[in-house]
PDB file of N, CA, C and O in Angstrom:
ATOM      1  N   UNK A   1      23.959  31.206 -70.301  1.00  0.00           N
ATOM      2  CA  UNK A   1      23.637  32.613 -70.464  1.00  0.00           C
ATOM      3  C   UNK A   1      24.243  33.062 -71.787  1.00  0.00           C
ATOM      4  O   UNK A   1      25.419  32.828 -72.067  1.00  0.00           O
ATOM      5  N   UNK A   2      23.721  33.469 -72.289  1.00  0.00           N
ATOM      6  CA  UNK A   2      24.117  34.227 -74.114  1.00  0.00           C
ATOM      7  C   UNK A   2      24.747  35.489 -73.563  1.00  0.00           C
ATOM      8  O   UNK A   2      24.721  35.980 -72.435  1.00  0.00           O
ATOM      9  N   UNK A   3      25.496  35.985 -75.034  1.00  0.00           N
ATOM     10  CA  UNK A   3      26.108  36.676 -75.027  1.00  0.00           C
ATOM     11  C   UNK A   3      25.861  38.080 -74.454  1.00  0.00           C
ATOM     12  O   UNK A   3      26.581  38.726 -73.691  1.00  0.00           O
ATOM     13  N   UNK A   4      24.557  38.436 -75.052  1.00  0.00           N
ATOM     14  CA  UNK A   4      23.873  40.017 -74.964  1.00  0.00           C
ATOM     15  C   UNK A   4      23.743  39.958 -73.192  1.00  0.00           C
ATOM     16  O   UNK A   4      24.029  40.810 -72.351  1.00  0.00           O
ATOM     17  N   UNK A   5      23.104  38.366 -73.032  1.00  0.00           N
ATOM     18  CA  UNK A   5      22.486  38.896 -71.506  1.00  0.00           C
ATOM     19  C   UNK A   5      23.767  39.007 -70.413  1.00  0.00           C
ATOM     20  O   UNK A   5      23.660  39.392 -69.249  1.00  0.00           O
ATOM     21  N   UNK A   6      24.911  38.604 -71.034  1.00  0.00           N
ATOM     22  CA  UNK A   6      25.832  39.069 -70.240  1.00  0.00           C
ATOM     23  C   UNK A   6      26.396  40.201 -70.343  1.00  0.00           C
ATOM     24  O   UNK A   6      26.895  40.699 -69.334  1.00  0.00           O
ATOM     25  N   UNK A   7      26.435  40.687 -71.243  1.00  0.00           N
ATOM     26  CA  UNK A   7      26.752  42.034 -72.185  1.00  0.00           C
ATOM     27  C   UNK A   7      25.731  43.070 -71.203  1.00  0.00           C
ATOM     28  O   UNK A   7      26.165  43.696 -70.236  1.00  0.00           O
ATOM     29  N   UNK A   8      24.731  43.094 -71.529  1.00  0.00           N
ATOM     30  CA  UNK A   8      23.551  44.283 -70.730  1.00  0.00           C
ATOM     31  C   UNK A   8      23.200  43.226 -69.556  1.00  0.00           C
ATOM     32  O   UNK A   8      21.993  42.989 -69.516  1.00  0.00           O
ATOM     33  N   UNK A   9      23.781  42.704 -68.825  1.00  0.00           N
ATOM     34  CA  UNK A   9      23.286  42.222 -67.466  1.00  0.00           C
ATOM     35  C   UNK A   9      21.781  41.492 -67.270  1.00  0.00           C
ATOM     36  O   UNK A   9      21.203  41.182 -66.228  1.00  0.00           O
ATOM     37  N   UNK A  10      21.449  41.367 -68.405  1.00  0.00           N
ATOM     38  CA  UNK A  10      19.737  40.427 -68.135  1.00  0.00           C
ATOM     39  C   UNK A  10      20.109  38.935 -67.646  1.00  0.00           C
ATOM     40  O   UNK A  10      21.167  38.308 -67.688  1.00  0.00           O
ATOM     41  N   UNK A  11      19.290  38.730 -67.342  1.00  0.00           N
ATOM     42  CA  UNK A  11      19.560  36.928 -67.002  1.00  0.00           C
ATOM     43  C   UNK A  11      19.551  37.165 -65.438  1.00  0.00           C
ATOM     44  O   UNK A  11      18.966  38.038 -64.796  1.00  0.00           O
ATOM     45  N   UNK A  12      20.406  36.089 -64.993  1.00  0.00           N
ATOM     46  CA  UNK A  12      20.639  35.988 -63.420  1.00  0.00           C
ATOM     47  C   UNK A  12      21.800  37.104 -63.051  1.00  0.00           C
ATOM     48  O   UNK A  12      22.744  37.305 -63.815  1.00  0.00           O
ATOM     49  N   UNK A  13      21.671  37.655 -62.075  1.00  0.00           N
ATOM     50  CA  UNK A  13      22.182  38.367 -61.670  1.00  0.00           C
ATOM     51  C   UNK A  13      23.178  37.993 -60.864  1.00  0.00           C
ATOM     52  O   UNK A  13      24.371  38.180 -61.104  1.00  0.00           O
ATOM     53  N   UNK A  14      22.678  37.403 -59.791  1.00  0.00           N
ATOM     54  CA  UNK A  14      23.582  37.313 -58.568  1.00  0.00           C
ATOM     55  C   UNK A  14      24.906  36.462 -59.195  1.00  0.00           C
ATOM     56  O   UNK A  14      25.771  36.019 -58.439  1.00  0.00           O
ATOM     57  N   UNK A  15      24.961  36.299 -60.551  1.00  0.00           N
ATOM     58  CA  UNK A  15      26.307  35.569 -61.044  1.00  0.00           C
ATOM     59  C   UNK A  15      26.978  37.020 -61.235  1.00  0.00           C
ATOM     60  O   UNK A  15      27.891  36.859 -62.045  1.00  0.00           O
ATOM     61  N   UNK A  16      26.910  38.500 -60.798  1.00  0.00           N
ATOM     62  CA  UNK A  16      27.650  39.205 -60.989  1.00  0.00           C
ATOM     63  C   UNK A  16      28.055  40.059 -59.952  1.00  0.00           C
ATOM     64  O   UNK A  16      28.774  41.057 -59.896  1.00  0.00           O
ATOM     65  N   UNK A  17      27.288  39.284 -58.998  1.00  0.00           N
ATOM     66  CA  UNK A  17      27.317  39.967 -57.367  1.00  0.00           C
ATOM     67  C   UNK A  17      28.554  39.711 -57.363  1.00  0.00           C
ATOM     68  O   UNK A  17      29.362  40.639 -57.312  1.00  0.00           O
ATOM     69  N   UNK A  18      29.088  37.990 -57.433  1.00  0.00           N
ATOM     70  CA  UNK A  18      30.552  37.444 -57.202  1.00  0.00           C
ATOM     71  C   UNK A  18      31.471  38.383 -57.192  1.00  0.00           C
ATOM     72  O   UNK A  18      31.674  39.202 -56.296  1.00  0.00           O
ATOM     73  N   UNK A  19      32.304  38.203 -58.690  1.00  0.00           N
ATOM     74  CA  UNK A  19      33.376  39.202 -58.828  1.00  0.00           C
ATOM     75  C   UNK A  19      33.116  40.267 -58.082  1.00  0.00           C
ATOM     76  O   UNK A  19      33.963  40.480 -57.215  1.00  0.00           O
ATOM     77  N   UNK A  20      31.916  41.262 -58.150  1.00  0.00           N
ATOM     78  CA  UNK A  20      32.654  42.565 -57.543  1.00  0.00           C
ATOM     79  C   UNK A  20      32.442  42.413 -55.744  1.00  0.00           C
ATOM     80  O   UNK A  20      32.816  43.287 -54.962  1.00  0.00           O
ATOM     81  N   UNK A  21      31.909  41.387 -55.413  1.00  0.00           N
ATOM     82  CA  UNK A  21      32.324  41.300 -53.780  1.00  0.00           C
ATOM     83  C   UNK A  21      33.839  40.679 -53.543  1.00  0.00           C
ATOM     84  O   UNK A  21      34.549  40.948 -52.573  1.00  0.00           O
ATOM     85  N   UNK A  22      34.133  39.930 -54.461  1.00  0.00           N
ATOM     86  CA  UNK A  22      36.032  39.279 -54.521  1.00  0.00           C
ATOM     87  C   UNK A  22      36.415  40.588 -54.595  1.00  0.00           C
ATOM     88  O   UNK A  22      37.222  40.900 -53.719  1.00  0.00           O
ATOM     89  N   UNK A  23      36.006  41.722 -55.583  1.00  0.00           N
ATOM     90  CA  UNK A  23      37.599  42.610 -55.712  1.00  0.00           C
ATOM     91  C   UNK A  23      36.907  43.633 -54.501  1.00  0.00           C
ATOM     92  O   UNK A  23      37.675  44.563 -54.260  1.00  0.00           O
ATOM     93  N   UNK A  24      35.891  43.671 -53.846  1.00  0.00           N
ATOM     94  CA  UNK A  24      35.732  44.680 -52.690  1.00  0.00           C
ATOM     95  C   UNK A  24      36.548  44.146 -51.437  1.00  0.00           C
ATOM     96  O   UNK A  24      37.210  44.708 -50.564  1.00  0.00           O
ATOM     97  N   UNK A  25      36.213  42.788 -51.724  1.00  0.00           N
ATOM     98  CA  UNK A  25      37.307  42.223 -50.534  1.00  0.00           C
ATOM     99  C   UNK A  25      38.754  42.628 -50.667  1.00  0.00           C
ATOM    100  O   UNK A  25      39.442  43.216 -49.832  1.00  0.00           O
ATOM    101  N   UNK A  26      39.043  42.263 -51.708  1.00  0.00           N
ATOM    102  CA  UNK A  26      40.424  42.471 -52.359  1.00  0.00           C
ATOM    103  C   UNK A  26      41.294  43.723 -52.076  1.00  0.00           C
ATOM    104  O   UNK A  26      42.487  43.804 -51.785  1.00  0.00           O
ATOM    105  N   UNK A  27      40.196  44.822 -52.273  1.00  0.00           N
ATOM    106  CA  UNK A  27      40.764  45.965 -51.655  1.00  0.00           C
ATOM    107  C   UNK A  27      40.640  46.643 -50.578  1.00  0.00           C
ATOM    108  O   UNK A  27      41.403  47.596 -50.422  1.00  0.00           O
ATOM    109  N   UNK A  28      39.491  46.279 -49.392  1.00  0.00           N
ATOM    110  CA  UNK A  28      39.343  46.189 -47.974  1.00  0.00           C
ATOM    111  C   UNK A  28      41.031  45.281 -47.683  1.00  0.00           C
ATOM    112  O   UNK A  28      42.094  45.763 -47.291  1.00  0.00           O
ATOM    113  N   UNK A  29      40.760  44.128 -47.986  1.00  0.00           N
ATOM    114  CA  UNK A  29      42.220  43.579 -47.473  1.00  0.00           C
ATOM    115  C   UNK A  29      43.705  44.449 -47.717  1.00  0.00           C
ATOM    116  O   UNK A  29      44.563  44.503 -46.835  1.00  0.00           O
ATOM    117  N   UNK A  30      43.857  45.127 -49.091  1.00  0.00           N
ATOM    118  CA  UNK A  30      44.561  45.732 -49.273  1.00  0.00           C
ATOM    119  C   UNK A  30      44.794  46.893 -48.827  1.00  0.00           C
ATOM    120  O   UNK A  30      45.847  47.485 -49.060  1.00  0.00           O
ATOM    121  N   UNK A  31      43.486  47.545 -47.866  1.00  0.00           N
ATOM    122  CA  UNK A  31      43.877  49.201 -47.059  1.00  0.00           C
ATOM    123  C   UNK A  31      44.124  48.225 -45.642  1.00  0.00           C
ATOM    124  O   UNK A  31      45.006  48.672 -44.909  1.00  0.00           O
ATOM    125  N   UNK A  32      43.351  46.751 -45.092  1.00  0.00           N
ATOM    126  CA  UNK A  32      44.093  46.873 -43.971  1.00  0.00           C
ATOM    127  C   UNK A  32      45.732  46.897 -44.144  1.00  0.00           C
ATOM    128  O   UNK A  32      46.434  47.696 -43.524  1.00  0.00           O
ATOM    129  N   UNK A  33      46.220  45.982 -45.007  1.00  0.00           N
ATOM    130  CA  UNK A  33      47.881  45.799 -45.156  1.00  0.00           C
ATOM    131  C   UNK A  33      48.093  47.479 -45.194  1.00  0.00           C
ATOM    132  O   UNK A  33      48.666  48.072 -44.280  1.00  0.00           O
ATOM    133  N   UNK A  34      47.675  47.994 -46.104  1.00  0.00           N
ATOM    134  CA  UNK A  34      48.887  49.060 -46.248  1.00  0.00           C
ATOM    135  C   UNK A  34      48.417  50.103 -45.181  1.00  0.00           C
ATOM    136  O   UNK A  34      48.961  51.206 -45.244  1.00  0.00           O
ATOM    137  N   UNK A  35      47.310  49.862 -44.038  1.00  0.00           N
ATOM    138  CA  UNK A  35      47.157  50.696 -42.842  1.00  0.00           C
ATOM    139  C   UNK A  35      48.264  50.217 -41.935  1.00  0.00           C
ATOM    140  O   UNK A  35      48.981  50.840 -41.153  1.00  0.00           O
ATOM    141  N   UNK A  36      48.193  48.704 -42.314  1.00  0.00           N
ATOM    142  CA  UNK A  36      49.040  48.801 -40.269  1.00  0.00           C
ATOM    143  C   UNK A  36      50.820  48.509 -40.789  1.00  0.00           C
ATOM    144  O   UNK A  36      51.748  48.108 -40.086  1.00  0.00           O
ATOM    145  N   UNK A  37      50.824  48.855 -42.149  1.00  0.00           N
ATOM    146  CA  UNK A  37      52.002  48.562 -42.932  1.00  0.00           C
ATOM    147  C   UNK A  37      53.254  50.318 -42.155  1.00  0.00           C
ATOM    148  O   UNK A  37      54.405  50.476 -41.748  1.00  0.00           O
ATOM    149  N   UNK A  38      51.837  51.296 -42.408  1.00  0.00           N
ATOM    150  CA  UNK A  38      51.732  52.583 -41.888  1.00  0.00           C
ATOM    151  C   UNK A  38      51.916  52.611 -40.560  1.00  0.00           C
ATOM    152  O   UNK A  38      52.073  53.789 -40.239  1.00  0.00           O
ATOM    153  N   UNK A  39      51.970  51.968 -39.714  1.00  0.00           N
ATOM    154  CA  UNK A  39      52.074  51.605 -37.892  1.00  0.00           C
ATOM    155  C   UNK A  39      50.662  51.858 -37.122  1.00  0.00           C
ATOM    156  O   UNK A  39      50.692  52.131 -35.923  1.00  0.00           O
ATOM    157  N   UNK A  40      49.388  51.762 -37.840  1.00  0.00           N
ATOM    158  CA  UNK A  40      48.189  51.366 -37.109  1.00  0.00           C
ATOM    159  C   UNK A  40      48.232  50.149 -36.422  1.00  0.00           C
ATOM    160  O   UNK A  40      48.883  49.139 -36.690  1.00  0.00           O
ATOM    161  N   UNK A  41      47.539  50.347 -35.599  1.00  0.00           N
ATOM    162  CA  UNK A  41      46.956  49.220 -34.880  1.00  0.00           C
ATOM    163  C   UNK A  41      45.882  48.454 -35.579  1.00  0.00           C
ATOM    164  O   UNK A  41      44.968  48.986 -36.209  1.00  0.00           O
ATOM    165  N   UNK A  42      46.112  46.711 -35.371  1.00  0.00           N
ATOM    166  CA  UNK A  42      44.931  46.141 -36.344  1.00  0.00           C
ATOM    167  C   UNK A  42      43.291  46.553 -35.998  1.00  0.00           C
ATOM    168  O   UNK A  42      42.422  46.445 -36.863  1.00  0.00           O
ATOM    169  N   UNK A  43      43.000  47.047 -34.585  1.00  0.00           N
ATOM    170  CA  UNK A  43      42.273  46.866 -33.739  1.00  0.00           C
ATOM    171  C   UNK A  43      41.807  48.600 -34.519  1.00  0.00           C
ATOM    172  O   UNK A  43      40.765  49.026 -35.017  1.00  0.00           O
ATOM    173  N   UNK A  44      43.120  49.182 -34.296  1.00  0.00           N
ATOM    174  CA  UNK A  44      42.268  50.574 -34.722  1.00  0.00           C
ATOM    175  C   UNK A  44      42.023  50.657 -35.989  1.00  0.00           C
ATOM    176  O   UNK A  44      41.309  51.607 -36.311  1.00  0.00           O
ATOM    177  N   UNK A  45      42.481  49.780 -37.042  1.00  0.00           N
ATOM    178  CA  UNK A  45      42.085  49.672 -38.556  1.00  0.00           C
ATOM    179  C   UNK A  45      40.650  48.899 -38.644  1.00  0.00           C
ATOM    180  O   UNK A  45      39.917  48.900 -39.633  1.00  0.00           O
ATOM    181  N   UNK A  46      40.484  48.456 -37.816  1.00  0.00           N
ATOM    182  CA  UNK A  46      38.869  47.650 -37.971  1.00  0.00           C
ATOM    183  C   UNK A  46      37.820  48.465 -37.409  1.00  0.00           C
ATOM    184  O   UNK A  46      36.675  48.160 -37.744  1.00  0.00           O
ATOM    185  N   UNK A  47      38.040  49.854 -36.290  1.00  0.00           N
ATOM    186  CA  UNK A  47      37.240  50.376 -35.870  1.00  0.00           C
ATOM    187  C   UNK A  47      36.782  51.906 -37.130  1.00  0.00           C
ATOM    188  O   UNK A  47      35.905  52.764 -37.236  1.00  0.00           O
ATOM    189  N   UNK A  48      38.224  51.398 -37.961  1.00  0.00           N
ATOM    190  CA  UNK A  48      38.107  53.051 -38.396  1.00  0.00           C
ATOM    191  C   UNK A  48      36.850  53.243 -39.680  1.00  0.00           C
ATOM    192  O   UNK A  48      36.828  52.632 -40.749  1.00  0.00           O
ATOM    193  N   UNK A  49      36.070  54.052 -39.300  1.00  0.00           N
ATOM    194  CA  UNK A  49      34.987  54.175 -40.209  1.00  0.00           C
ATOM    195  C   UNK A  49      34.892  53.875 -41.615  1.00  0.00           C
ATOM    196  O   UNK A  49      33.818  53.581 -42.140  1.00  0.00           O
ATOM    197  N   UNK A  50      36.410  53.965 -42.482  1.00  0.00           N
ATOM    198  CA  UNK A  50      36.106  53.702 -43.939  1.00  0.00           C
ATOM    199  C   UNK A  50      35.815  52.076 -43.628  1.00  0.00           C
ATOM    200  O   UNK A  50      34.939  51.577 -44.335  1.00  0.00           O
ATOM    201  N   UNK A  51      36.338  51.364 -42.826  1.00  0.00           N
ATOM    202  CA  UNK A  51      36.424  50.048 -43.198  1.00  0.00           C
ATOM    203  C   UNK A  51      35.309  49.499 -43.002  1.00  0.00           C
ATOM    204  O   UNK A  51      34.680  48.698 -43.693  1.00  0.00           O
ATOM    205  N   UNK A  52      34.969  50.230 -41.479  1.00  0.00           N
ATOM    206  CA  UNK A  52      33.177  50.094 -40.626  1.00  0.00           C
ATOM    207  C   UNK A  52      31.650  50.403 -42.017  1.00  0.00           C
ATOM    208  O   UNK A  52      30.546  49.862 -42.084  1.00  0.00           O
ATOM    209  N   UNK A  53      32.298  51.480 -42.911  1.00  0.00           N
ATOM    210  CA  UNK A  53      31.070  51.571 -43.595  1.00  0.00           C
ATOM    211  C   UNK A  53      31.161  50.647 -44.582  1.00  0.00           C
ATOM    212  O   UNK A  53      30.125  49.984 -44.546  1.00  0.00           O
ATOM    213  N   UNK A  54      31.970  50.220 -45.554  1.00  0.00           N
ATOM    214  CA  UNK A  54      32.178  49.109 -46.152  1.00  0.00           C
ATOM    215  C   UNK A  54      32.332  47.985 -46.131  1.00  0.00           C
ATOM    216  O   UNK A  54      32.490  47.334 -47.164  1.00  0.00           O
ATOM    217  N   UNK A  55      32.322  47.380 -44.741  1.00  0.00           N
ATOM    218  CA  UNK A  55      31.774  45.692 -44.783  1.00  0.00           C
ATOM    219  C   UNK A  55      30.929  45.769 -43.841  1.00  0.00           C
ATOM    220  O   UNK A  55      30.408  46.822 -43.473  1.00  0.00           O
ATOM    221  N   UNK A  56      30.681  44.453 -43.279  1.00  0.00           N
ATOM    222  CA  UNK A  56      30.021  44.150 -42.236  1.00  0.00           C
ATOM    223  C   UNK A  56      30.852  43.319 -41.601  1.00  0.00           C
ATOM    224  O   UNK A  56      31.838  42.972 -42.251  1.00  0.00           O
ATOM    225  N   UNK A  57      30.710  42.800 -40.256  1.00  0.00           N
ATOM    226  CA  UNK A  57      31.027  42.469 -39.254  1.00  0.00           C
ATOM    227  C   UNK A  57      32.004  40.671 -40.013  1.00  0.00           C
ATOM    228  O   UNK A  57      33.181  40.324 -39.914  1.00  0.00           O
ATOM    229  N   UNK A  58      30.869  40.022 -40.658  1.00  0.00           N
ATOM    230  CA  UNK A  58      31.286  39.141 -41.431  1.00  0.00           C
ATOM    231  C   UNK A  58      32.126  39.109 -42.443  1.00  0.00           C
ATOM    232  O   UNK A  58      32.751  38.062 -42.616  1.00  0.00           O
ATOM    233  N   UNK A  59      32.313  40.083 -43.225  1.00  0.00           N
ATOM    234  CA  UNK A  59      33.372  41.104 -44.055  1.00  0.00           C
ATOM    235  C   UNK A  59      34.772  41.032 -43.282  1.00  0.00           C
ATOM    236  O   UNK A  59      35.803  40.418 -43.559  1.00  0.00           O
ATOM    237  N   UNK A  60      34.475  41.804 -42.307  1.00  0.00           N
ATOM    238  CA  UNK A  60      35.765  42.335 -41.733  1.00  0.00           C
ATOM    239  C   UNK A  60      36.440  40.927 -41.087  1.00  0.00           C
ATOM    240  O   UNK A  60      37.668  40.865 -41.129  1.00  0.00           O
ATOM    241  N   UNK A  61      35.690  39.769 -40.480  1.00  0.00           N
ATOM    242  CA  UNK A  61      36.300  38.541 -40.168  1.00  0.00           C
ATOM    243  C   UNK A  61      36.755  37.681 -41.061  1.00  0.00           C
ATOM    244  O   UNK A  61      37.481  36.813 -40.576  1.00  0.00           O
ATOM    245  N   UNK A  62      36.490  37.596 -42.753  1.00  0.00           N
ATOM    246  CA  UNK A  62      36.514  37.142 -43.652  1.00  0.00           C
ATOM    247  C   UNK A  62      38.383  38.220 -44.130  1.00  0.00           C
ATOM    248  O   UNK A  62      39.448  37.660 -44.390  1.00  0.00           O
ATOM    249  N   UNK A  63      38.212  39.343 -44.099  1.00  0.00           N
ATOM    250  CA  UNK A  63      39.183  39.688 -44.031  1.00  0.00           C
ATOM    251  C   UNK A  63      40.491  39.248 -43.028  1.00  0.00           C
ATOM    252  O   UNK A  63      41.674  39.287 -43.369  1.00  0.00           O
ATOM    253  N   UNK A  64      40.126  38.950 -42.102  1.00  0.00           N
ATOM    254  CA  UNK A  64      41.123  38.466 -40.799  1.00  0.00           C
ATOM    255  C   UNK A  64      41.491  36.739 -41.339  1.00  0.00           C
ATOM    256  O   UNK A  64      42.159  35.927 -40.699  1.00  0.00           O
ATOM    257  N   UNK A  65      41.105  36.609 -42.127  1.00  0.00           N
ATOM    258  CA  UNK A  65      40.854  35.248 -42.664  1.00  0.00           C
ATOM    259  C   UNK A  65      42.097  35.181 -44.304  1.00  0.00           C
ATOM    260  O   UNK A  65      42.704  34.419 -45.055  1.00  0.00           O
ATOM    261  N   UNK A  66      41.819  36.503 -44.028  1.00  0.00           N
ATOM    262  CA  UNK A  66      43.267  36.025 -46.010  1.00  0.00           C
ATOM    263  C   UNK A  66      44.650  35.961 -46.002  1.00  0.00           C
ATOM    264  O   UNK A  66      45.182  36.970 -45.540  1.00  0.00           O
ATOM    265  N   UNK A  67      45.329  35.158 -46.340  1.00  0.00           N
ATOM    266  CA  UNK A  67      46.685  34.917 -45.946  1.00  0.00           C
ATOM    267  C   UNK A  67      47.546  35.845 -45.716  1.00  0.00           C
ATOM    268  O   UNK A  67      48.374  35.882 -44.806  1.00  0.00           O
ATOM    269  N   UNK A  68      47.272  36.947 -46.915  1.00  0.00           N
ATOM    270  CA  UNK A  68      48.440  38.325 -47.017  1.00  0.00           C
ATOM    271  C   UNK A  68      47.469  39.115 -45.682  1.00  0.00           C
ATOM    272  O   UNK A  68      48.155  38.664 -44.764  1.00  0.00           O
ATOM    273  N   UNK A  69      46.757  39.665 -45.207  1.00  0.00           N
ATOM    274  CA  UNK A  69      46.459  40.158 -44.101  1.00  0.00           C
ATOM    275  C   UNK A  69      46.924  39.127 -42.626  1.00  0.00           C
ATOM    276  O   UNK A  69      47.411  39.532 -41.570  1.00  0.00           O
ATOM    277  N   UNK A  70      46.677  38.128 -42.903  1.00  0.00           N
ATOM    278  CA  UNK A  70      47.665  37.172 -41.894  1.00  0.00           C
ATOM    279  C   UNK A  70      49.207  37.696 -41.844  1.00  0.00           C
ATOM    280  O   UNK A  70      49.962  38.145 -40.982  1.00  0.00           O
ATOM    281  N   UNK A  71      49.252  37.458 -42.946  1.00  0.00           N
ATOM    282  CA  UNK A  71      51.386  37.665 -43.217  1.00  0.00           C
ATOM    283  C   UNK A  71      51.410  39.518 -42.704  1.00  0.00           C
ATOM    284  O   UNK A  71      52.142  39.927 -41.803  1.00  0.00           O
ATOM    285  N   UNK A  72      50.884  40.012 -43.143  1.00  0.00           N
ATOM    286  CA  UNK A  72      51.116  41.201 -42.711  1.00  0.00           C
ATOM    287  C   UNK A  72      51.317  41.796 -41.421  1.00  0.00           C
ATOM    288  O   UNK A  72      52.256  42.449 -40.967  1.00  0.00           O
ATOM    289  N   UNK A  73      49.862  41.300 -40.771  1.00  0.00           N
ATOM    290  CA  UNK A  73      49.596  41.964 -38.865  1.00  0.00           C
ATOM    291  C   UNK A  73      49.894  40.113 -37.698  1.00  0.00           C
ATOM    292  O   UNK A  73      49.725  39.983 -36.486  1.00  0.00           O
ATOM    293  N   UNK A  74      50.362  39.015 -38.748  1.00  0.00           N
ATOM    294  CA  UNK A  74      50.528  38.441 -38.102  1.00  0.00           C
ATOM    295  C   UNK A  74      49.370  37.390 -37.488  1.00  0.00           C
ATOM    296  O   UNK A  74      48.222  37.810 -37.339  1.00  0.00           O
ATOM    297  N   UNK A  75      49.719  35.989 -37.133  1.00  0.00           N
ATOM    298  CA  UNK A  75      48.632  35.199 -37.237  1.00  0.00           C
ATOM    299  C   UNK A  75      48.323  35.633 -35.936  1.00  0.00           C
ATOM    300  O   UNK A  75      47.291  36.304 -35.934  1.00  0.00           O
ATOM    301  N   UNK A  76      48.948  35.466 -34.588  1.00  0.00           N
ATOM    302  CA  UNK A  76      48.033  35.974 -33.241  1.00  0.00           C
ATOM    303  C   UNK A  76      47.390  37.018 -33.170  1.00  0.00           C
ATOM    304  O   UNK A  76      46.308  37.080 -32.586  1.00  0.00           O
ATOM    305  N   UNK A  77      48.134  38.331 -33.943  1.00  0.00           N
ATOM    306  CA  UNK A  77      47.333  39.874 -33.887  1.00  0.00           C
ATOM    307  C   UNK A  77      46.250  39.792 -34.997  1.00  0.00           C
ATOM    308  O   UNK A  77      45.622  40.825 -35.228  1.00  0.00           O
ATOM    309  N   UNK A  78      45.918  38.484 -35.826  1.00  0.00           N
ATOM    310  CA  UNK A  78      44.557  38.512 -36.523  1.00  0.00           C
ATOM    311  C   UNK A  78      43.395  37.571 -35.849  1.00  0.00           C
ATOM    312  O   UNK A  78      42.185  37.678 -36.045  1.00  0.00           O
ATOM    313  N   UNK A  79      44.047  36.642 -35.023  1.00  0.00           N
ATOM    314  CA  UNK A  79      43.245  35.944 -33.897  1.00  0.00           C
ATOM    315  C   UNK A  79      42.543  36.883 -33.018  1.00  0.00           C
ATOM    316  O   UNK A  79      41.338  37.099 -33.142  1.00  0.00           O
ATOM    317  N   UNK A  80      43.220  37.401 -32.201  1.00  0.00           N
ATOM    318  CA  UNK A  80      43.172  38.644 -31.536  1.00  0.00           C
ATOM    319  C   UNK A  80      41.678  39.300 -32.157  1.00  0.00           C
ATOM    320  O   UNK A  80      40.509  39.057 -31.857  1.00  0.00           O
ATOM    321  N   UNK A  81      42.195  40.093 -33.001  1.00  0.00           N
ATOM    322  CA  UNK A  81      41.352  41.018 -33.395  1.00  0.00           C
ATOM    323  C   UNK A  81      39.632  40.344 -34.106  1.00  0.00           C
ATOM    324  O   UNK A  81      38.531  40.892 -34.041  1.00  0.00           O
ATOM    325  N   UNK A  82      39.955  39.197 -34.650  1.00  0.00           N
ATOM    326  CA  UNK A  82      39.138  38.366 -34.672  1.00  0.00           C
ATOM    327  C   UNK A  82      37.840  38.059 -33.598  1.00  0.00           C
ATOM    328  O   UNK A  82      36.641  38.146 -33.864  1.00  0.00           O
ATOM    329  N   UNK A  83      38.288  37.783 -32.674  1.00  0.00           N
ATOM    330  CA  UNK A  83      37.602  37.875 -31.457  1.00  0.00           C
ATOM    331  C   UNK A  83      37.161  38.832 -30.429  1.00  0.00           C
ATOM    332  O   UNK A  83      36.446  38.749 -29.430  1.00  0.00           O
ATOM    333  N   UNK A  84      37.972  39.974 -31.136  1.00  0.00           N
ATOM    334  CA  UNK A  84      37.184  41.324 -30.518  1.00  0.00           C
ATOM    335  C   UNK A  84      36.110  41.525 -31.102  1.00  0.00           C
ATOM    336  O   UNK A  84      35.181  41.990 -30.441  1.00  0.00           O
ATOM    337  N   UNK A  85      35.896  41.185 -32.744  1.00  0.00           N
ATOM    338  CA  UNK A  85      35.152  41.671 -33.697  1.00  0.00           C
ATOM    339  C   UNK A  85      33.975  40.825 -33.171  1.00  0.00           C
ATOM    340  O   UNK A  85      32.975  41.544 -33.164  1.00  0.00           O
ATOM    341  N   UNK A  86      33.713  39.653 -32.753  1.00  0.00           N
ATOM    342  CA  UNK A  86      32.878  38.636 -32.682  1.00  0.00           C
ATOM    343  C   UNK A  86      32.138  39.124 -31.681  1.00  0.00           C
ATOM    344  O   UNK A  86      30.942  39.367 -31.845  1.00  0.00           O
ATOM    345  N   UNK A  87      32.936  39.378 -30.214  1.00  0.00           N
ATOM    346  CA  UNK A  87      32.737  40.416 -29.007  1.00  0.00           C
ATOM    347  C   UNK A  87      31.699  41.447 -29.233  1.00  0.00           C
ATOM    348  O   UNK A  87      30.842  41.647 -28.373  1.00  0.00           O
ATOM    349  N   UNK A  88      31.723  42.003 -30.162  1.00  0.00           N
ATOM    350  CA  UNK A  88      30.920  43.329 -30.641  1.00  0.00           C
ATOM    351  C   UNK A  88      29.826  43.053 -31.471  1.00  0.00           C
ATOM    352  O   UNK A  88      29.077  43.973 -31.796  1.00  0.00           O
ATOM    353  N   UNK A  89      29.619  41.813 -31.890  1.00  0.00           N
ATOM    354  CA  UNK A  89      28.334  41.545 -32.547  1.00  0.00           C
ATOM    355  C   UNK A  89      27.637  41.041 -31.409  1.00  0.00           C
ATOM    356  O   UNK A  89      26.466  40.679 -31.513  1.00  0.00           O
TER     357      UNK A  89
END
């Protein structure tokens, strides 16, 4: 891909979907930590609408999936919640 078409976005696209779904993750992961950092429940941080309108179901398990959200709510309370989420699809 040349310069311009990366510059004004021509060419293939979906090579730019990447990055900004990494840093959407990035910061979904980062409101669950600093929600249940706050004394939420993991269960009530996955139901709560900002998080509900910004991923999907696969999102939010992919989140239950990153180490610092592990280290944070803990590997059983991300199992846990994991399998509620699955429950509901």
């Amino acid at each position: 891909m040349g310069f311009f078409s990366k510059l004004f976005g021509t060419g293939d696209e979906t090579k730019t979907e990447t990055p900004r779904s990494t840093s959407k993750d990035d910061a979904l992961a980062a409101y669950v930590v600093r929600e249940h950092k706050q004394g939420r429940s993991l269960e009530d941080i996955l139901d709560d609408p900002y998080l509900k309108n910004r991923a999907t179901d696969e999102q939010r398990l992919r989140l239950l999936e990153r180490p610092e959200v592990i280290r944070a709510v803990g590997e059983h309370t991300a199992a846990t919640a994991a399998e509620n989420v699955r429950s509901t699809t």
